[in-house]
mmJSON file of the N, C-alpha and C atoms, coordinates in Angstrom:
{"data_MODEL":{"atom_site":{
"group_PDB":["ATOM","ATOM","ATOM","ATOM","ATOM","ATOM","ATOM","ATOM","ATOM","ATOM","ATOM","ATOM","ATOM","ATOM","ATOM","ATOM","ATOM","ATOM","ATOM","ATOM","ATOM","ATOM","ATOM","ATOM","ATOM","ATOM","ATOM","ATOM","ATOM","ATOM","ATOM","ATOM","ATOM","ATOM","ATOM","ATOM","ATOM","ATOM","ATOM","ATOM","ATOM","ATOM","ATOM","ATOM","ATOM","ATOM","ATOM","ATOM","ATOM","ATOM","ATOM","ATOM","ATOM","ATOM","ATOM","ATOM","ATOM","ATOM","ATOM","ATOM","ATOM","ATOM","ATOM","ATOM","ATOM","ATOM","ATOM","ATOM","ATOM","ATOM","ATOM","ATOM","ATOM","ATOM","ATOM","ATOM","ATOM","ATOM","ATOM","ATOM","ATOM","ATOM","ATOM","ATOM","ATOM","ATOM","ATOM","ATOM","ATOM","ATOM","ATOM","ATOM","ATOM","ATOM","ATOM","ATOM","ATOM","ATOM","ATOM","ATOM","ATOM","ATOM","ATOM","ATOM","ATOM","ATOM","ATOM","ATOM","ATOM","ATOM","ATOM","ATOM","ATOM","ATOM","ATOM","ATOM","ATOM","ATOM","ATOM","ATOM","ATOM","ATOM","ATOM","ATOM","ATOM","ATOM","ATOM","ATOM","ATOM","ATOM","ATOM","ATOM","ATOM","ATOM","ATOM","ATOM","ATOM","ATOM","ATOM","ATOM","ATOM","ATOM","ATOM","ATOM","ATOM","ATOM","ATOM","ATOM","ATOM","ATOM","ATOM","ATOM","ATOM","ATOM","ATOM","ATOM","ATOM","ATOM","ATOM","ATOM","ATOM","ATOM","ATOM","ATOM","ATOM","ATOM","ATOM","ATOM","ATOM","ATOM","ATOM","ATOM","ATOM","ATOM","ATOM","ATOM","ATOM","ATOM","ATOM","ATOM","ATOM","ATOM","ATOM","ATOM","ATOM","ATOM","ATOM","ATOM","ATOM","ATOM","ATOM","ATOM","ATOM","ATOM","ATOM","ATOM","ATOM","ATOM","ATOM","ATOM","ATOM","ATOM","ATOM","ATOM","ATOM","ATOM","ATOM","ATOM","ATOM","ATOM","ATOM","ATOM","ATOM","ATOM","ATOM","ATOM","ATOM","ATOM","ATOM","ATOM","ATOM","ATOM","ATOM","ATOM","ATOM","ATOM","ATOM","ATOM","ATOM","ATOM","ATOM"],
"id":[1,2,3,4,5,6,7,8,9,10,11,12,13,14,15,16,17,18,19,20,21,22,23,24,25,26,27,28,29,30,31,32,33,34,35,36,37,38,39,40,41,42,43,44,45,46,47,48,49,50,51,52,53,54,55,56,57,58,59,60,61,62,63,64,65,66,67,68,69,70,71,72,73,74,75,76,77,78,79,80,81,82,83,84,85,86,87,88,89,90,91,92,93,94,95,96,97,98,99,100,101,102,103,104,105,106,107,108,109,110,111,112,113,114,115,116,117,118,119,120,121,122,123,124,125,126,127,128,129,130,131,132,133,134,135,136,137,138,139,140,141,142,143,144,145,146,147,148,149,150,151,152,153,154,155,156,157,158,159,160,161,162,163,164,165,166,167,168,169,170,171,172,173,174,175,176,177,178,179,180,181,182,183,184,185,186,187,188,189,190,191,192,193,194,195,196,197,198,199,200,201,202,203,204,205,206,207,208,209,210,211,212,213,214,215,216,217,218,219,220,221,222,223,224,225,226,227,228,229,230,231],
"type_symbol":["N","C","C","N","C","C","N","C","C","N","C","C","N","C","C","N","C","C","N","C","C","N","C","C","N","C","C","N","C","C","N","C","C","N","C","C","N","C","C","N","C","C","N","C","C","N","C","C","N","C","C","N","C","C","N","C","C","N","C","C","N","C","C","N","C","C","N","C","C","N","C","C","N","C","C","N","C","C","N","C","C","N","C","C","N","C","C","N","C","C","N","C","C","N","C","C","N","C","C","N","C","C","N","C","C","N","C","C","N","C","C","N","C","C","N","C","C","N","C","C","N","C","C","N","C","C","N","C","C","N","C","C","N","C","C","N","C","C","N","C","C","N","C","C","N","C","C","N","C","C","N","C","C","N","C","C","N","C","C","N","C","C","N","C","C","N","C","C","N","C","C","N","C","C","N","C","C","N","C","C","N","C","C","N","C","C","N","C","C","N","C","C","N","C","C","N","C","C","N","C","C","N","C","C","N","C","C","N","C","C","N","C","C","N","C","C","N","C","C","N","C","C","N","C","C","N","C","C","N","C","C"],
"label_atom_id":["N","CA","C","N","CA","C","N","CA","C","N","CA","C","N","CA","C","N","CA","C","N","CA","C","N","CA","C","N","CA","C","N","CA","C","N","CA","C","N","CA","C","N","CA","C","N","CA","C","N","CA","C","N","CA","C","N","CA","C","N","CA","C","N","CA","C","N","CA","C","N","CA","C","N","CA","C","N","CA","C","N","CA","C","N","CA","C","N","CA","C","N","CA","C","N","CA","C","N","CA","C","N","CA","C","N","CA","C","N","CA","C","N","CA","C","N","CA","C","N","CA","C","N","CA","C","N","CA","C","N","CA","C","N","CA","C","N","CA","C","N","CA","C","N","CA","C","N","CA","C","N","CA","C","N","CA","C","N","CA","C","N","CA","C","N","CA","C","N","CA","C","N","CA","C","N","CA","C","N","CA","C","N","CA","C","N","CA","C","N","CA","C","N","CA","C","N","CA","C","N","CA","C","N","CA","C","N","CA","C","N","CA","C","N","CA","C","N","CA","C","N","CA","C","N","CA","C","N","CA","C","N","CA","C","N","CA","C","N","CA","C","N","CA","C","N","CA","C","N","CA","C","N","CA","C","N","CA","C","N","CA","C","N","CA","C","N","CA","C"],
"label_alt_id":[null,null,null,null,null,null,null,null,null,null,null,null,null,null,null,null,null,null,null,null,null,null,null,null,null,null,null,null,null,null,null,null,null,null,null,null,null,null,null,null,null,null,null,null,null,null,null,null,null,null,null,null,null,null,null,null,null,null,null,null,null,null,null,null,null,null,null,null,null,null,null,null,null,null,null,null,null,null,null,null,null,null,null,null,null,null,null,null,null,null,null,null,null,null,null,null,null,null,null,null,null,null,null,null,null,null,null,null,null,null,null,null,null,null,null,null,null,null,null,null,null,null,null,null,null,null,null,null,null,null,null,null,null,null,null,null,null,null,null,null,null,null,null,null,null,null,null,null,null,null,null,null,null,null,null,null,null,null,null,null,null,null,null,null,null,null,null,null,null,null,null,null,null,null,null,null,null,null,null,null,null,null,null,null,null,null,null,null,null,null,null,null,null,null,null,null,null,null,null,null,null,null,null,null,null,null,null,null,null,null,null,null,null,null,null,null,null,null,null,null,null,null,null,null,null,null,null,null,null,null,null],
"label_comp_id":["UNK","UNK","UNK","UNK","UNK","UNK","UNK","UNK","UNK","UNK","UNK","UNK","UNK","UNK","UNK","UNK","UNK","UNK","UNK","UNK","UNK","UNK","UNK","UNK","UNK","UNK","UNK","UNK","UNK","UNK","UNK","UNK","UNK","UNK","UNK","UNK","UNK","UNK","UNK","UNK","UNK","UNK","UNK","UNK","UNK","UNK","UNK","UNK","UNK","UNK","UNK","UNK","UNK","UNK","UNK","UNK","UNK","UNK","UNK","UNK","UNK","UNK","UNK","UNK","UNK","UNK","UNK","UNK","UNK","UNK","UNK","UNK","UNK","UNK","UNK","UNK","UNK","UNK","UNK","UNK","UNK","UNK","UNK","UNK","UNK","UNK","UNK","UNK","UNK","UNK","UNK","UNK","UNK","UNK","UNK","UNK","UNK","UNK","UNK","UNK","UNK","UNK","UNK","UNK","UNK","UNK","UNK","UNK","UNK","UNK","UNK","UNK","UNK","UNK","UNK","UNK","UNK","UNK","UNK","UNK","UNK","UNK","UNK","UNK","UNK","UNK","UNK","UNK","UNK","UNK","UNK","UNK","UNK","UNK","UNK","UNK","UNK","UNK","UNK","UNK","UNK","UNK","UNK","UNK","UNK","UNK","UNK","UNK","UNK","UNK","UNK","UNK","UNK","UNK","UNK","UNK","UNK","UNK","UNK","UNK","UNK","UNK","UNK","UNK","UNK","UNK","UNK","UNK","UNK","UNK","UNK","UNK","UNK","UNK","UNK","UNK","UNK","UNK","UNK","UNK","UNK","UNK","UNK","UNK","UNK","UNK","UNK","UNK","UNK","UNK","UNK","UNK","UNK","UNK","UNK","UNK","UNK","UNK","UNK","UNK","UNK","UNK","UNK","UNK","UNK","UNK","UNK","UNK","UNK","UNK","UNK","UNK","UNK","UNK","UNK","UNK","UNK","UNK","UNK","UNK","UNK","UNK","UNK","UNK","UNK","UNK","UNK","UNK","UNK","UNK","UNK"],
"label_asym_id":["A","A","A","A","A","A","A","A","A","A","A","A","A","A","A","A","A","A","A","A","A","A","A","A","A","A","A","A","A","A","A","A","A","A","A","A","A","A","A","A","A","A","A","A","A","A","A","A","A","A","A","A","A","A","A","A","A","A","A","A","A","A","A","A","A","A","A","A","A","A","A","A","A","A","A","A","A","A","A","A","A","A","A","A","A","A","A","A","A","A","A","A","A","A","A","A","A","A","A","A","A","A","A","A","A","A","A","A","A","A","A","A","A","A","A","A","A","A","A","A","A","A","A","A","A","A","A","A","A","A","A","A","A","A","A","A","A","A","A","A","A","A","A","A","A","A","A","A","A","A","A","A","A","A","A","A","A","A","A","A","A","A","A","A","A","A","A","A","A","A","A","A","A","A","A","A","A","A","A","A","A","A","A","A","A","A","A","A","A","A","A","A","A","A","A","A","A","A","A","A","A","A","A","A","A","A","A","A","A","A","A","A","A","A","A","A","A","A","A","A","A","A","A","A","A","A","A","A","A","A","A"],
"label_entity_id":["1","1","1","1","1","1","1","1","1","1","1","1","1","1","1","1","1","1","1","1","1","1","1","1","1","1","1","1","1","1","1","1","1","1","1","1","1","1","1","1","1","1","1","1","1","1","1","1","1","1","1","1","1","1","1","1","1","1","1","1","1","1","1","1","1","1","1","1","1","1","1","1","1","1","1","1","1","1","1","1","1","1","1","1","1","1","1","1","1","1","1","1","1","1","1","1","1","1","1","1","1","1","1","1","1","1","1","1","1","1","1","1","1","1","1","1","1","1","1","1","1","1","1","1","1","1","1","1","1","1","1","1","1","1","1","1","1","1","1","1","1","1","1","1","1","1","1","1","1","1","1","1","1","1","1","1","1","1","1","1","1","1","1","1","1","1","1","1","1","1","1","1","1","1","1","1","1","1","1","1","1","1","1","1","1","1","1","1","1","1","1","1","1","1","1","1","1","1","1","1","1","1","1","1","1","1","1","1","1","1","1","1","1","1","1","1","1","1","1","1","1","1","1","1","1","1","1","1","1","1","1"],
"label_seq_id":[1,1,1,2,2,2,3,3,3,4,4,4,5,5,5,6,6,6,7,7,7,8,8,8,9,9,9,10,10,10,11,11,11,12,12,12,13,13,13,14,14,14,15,15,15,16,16,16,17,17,17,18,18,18,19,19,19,20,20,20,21,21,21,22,22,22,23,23,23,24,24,24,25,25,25,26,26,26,27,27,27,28,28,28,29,29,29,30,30,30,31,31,31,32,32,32,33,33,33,34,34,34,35,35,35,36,36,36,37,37,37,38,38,38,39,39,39,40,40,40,41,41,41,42,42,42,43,43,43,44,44,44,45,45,45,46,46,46,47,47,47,48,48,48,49,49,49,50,50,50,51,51,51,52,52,52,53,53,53,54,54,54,55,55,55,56,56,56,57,57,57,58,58,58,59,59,59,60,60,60,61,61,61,62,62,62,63,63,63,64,64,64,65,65,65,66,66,66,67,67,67,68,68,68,69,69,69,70,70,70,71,71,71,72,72,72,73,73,73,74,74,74,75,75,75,76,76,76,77,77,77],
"pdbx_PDB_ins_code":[null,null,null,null,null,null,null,null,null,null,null,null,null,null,null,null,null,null,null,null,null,null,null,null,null,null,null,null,null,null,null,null,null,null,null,null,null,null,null,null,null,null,null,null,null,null,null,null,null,null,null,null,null,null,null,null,null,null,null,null,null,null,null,null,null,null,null,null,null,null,null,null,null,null,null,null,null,null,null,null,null,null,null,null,null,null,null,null,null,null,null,null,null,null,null,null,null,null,null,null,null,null,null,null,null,null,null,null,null,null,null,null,null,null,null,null,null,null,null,null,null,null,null,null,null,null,null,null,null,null,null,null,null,null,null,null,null,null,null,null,null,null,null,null,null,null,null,null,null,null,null,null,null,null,null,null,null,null,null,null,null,null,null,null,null,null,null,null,null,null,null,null,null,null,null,null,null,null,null,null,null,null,null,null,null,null,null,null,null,null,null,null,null,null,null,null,null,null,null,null,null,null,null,null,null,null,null,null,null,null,null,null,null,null,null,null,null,null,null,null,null,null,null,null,null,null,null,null,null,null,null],
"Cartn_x":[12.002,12.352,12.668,13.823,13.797,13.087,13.337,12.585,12.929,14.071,14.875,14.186,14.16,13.564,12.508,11.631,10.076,9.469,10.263,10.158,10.251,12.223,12.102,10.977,10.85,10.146,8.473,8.105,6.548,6.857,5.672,5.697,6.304,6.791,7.008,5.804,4.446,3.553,3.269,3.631,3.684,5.098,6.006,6.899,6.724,5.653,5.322,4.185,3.411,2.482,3.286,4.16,4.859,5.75,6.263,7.161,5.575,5.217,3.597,2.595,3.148,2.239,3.104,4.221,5.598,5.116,5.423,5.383,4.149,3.338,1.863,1.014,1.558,1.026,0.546,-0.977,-0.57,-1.417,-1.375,-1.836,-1.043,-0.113,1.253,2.202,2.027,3.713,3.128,2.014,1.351,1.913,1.75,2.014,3.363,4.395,5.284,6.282,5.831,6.102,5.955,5.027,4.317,5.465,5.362,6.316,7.788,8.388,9.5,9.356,8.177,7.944,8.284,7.86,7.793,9.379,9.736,11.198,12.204,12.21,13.298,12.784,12.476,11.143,12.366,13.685,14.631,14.872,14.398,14.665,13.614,12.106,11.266,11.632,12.111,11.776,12.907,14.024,15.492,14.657,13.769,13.637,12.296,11.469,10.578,11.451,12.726,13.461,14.171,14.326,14.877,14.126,12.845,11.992,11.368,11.238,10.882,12.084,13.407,14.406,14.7,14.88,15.441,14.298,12.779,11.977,12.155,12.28,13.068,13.72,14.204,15.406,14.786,13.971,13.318,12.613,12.152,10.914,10.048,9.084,8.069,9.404,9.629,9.918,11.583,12.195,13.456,13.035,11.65,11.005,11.168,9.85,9.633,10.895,11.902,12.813,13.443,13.875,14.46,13.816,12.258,11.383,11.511,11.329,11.128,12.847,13.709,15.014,15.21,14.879,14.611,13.901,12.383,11.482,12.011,12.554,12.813,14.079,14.972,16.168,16.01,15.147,14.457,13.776,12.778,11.583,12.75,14.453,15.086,15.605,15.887,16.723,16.079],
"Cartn_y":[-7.78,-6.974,-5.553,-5.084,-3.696,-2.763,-1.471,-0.163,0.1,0.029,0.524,-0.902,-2.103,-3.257,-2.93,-3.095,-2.485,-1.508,-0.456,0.493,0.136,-0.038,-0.148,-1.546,-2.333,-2.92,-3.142,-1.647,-1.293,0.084,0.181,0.911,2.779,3.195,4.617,5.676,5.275,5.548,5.5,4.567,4.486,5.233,5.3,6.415,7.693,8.094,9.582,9.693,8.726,8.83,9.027,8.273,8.57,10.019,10.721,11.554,12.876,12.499,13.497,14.072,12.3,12.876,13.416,13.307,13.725,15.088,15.79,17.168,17.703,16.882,17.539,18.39,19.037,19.817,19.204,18.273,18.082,19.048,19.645,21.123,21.326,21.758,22.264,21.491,20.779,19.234,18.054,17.487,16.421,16.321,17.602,17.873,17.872,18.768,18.249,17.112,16.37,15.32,14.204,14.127,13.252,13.767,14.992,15.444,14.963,14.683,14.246,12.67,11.659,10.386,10.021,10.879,10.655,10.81,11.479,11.974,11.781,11.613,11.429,9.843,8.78,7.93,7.278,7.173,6.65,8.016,9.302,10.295,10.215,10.395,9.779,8.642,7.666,6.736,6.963,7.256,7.389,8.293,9.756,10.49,9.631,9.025,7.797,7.261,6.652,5.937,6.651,7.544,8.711,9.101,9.501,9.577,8.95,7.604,6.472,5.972,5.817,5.889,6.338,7.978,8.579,9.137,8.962,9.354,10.863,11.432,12.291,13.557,12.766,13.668,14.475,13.616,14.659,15.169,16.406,16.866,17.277,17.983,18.428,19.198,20.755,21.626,21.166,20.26,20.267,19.138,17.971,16.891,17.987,19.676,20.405,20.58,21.532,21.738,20.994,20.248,18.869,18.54,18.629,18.892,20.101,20.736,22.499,22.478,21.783,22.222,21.146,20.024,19.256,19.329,19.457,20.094,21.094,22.481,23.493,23.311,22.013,22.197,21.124,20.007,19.394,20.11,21.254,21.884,22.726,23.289,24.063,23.399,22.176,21.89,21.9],
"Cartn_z":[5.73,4.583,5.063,4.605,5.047,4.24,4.939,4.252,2.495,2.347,0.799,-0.067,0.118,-0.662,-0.59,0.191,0.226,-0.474,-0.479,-1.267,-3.084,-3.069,-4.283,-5.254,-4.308,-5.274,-5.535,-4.779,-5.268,-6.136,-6.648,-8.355,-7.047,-8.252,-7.476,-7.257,-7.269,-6.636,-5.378,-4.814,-3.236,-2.799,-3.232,-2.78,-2.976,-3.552,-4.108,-3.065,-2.116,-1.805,-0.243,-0.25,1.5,1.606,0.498,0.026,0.352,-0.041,-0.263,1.633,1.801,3.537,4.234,3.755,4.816,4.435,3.173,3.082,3.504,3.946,4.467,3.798,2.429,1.67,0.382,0.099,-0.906,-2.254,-1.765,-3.081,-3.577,-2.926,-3.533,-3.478,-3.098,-3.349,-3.808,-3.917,-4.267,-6.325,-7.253,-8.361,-8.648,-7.677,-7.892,-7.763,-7.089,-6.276,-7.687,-8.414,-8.943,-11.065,-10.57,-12.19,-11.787,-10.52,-10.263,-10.481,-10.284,-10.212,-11.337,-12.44,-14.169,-14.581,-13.988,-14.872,-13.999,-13.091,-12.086,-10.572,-11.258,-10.08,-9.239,-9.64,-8.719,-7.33,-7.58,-6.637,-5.45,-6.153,-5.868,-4.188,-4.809,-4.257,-3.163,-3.308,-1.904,-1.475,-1.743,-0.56,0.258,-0.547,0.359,1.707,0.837,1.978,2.974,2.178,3.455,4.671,3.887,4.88,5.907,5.277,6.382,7.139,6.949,7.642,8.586,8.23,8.752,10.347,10.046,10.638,10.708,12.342,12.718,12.272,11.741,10.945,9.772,9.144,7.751,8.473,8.475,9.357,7.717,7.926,6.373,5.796,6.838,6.308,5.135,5.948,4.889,4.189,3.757,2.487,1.623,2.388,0.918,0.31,1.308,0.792,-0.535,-0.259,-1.048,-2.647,-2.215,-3.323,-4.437,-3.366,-4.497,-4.818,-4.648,-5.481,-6.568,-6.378,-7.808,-8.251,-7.506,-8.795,-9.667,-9.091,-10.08,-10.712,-10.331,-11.273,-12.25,-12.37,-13.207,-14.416,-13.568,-14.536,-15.288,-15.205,-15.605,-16.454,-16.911,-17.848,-19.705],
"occupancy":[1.0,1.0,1.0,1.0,1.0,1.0,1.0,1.0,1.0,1.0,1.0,1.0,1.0,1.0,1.0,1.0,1.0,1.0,1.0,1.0,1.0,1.0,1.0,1.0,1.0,1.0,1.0,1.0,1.0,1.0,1.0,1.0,1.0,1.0,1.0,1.0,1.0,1.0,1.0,1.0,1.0,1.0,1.0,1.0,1.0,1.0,1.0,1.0,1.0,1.0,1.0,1.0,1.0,1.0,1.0,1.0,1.0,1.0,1.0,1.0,1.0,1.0,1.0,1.0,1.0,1.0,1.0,1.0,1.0,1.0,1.0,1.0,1.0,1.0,1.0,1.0,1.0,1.0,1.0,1.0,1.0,1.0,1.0,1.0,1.0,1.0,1.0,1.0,1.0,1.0,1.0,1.0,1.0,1.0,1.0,1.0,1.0,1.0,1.0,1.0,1.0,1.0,1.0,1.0,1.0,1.0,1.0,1.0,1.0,1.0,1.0,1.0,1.0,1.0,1.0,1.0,1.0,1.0,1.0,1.0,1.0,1.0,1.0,1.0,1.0,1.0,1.0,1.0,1.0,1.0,1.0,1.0,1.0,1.0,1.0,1.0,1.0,1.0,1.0,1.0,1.0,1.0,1.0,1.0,1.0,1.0,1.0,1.0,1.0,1.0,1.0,1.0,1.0,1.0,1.0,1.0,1.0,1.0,1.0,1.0,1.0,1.0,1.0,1.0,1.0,1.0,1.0,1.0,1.0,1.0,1.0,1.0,1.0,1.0,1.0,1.0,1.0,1.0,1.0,1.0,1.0,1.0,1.0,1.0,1.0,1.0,1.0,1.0,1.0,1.0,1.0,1.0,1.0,1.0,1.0,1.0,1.0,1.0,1.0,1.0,1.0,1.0,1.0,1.0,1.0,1.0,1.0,1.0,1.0,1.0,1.0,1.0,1.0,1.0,1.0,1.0,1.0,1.0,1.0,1.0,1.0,1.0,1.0,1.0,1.0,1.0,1.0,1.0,1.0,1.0,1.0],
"B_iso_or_equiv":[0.0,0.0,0.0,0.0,0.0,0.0,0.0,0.0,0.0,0.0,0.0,0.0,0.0,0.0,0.0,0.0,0.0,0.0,0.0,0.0,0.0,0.0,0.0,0.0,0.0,0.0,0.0,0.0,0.0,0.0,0.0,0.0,0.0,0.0,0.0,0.0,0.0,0.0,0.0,0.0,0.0,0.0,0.0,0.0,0.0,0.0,0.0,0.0,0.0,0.0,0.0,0.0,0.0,0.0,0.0,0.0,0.0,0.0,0.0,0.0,0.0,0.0,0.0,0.0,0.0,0.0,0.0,0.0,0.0,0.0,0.0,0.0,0.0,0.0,0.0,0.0,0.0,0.0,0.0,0.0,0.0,0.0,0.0,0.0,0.0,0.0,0.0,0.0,0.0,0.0,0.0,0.0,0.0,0.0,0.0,0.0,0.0,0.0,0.0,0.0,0.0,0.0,0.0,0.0,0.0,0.0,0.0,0.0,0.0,0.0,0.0,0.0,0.0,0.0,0.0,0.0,0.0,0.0,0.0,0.0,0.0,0.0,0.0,0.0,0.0,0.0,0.0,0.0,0.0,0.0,0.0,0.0,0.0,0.0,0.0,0.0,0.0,0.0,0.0,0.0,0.0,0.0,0.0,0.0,0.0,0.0,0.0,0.0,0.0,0.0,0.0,0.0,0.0,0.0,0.0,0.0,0.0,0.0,0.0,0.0,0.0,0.0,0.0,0.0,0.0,0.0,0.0,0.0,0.0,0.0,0.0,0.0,0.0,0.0,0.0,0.0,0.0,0.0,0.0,0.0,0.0,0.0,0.0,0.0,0.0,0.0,0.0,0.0,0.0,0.0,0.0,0.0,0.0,0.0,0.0,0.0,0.0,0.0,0.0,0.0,0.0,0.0,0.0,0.0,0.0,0.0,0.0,0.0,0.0,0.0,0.0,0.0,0.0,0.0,0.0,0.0,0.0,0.0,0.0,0.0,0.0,0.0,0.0,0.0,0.0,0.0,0.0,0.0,0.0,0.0,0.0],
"pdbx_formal_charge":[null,null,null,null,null,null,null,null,null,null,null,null,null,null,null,null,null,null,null,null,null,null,null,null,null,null,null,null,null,null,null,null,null,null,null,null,null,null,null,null,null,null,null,null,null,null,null,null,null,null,null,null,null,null,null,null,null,null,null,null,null,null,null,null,null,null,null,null,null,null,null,null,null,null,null,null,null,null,null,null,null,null,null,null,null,null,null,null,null,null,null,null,null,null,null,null,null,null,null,null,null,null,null,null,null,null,null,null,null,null,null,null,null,null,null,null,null,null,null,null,null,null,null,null,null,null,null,null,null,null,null,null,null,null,null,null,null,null,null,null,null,null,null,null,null,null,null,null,null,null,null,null,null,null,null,null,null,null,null,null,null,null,null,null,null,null,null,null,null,null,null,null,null,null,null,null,null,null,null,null,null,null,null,null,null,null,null,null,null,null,null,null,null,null,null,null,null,null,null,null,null,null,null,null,null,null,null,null,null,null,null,null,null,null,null,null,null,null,null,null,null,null,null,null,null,null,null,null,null,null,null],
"auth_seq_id":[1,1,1,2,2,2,3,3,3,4,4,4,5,5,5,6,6,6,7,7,7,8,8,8,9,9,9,10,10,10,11,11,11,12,12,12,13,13,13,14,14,14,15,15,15,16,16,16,17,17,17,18,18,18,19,19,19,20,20,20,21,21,21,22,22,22,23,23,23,24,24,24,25,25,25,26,26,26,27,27,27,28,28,28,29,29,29,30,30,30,31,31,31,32,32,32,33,33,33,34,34,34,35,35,35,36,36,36,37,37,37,38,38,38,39,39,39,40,40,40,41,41,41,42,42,42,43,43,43,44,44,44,45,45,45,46,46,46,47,47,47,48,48,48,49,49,49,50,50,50,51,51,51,52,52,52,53,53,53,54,54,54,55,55,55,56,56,56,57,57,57,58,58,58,59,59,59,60,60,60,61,61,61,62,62,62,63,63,63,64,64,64,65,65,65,66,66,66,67,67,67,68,68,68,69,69,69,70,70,70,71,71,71,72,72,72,73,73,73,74,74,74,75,75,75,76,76,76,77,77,77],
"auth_comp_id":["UNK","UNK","UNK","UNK","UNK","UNK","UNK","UNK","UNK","UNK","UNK","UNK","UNK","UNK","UNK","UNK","UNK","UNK","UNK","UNK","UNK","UNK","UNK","UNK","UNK","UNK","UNK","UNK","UNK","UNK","UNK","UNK","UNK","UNK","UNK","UNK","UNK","UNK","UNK","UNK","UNK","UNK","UNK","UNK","UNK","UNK","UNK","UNK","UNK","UNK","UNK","UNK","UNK","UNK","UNK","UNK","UNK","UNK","UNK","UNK","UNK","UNK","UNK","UNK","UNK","UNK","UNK","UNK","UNK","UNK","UNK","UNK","UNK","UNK","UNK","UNK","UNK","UNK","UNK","UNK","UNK","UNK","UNK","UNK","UNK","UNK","UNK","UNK","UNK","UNK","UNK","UNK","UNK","UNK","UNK","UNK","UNK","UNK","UNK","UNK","UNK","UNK","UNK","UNK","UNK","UNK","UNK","UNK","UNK","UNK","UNK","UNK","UNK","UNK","UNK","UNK","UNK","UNK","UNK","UNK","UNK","UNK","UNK","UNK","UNK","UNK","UNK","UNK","UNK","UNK","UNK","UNK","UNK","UNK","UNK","UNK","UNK","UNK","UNK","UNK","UNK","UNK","UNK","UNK","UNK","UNK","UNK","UNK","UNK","UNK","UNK","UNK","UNK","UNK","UNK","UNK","UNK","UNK","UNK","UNK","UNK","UNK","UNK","UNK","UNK","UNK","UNK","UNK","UNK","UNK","UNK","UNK","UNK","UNK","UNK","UNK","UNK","UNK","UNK","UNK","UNK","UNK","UNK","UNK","UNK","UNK","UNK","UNK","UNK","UNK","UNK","UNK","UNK","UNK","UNK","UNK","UNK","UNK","UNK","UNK","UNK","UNK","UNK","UNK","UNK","UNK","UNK","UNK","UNK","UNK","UNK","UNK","UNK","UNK","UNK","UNK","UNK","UNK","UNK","UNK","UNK","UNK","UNK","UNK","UNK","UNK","UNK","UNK","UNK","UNK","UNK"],
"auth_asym_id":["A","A","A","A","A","A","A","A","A","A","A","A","A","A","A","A","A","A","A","A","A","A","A","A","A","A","A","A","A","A","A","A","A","A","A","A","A","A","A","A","A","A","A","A","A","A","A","A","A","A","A","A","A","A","A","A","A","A","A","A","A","A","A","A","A","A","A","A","A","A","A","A","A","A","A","A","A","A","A","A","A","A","A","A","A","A","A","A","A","A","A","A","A","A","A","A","A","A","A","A","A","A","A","A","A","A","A","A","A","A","A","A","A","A","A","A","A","A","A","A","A","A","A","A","A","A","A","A","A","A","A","A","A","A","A","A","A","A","A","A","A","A","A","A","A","A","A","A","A","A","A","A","A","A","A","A","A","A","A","A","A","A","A","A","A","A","A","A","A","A","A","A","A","A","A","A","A","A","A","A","A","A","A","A","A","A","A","A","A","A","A","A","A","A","A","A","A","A","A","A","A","A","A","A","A","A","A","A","A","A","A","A","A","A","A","A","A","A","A","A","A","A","A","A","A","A","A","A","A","A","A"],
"auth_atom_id":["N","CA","C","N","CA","C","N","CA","C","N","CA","C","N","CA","C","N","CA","C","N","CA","C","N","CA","C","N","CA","C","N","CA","C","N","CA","C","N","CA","C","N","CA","C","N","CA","C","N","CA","C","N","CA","C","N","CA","C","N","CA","C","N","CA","C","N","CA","C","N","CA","C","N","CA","C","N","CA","C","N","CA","C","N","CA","C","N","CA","C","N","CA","C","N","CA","C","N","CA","C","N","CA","C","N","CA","C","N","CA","C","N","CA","C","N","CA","C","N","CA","C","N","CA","C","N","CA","C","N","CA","C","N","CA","C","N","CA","C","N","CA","C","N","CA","C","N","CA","C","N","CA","C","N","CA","C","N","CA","C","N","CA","C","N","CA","C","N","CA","C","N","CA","C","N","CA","C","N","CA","C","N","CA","C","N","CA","C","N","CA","C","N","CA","C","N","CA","C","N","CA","C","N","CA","C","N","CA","C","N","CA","C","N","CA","C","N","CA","C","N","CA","C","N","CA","C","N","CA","C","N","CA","C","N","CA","C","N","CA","C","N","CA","C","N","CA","C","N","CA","C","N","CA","C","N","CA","C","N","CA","C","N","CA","C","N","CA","C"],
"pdbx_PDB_model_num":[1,1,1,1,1,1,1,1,1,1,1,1,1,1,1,1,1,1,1,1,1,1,1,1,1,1,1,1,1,1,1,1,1,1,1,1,1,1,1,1,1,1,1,1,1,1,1,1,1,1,1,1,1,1,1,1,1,1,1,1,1,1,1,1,1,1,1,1,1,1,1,1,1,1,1,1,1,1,1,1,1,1,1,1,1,1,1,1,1,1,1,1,1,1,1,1,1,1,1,1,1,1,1,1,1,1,1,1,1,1,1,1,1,1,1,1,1,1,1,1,1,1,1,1,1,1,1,1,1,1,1,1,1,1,1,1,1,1,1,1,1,1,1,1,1,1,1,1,1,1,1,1,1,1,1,1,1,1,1,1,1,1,1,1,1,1,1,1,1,1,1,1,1,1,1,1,1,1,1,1,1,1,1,1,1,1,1,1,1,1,1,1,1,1,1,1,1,1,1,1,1,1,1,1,1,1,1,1,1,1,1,1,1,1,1,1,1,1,1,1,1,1,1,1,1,1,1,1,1,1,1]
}}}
């Protein structure tokens, strides 16, 4: 089974939970992470896959990134 099936077909809790250790912060990204699960859980879940994909390539600093700009353009509408 690959990564993107695996993913999508457990609840978007476990993608909020891999999305969450990546950012290493979860004080401050664990909340938003989890207000994106509710209202946006398909985003949620590609940056899961991104992350486990890509390994490497996501490092924390550009997960948060990624985070804090849909979090705040979500929390803006």
């Amino acid at each position: 089974m690959n990564i993107a099936d695996n993913i999508n077909k457990q609840p978007v809790g476990r993608a909020t939970l891999v999305v969450n250790d990546k950012c290493g912060d979860p004080i401050n990204y664990l909340y938003k992470i989890n207000h994106l699960a509710y209202h946006i859980p398909w985003l949620v879940k590609s940056l899961a896959i991104a992350v486990l994909k890509d390994g490497e390539a996501m490092t924390p600093e550009s997960t948060r990134n990624l985070v804090d700009i849909y979090y705040d353009n979500q929390r803006n509408q």
